[in-house]
C-alpha angles and dihedrals in degrees: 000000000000123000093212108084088208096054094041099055095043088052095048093051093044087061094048084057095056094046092263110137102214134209119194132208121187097201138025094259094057085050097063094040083050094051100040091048090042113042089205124184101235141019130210105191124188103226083219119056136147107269123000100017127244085261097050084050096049082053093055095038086058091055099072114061100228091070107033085100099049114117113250130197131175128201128193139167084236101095094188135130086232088058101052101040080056093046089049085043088056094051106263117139098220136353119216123190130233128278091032132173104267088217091056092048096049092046086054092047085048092049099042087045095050088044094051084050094057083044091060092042091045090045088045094056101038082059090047087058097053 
């Protein structure tokens, strides 16, 4: 969910490659419809978008329960402290910086996918125990 077309279109290319099926939004707002309509499994969000920001629609994604679990990772060109501890604050998992090293981005989808994957087996069975 990324503002620059160029970005955008070379970050969602880069994930078909690699067997990812992607789903763009061009503002805040399309994000959370999207969201909401989708159930992914993952969300990269652009801290900087036309109309309500990446940050503002991270906010808005954490309110309905489905998706409070939902990996979250925003990426903006700032590459500053300040950015990220408001991206975490907003509910966002990590925050990675443009331009950033493609290995290191699939390893932390990877990671953040694998670890969404123990929090539904360990829900499942905690609700299996009560």
């Amino acid at each position: 969910m990324e503002d620059f077309d160029d970005t955008r279109l070379m970050m969602k290319m880069w994930l078909e490659k690699r067997g990812y099926r992607v789903i763009e939004a061009e503002t805040g707002e399309q994000a959370i419809t999207l969201a909401q309509r989708e159930a992914p499994d993952l969300i990269i969000m652009d801290v900087m978008m036309p109309g309500m920001n990446g940050l503002d629609a991270t906010l808005q994604i954490r309110q309905y329960q489905a998706l409070r679990l939902t990996p979250i990772v925003a990426v903006s060109a700032y590459g500053a402290d300040e950015y990220r501890r408001l991206a975490i604050q907003a509910g966002c998992n990590e925050y990675v910086s443009t331009p950033f090293e493609p290995t290191a981005l699939a390893e932390l989808i990877t990671s953040l996918l694998a670890d969404g994957k123990s929090s539904e087996v360990n829900a499942q069975s905690s609700d299996l125990e009560h």
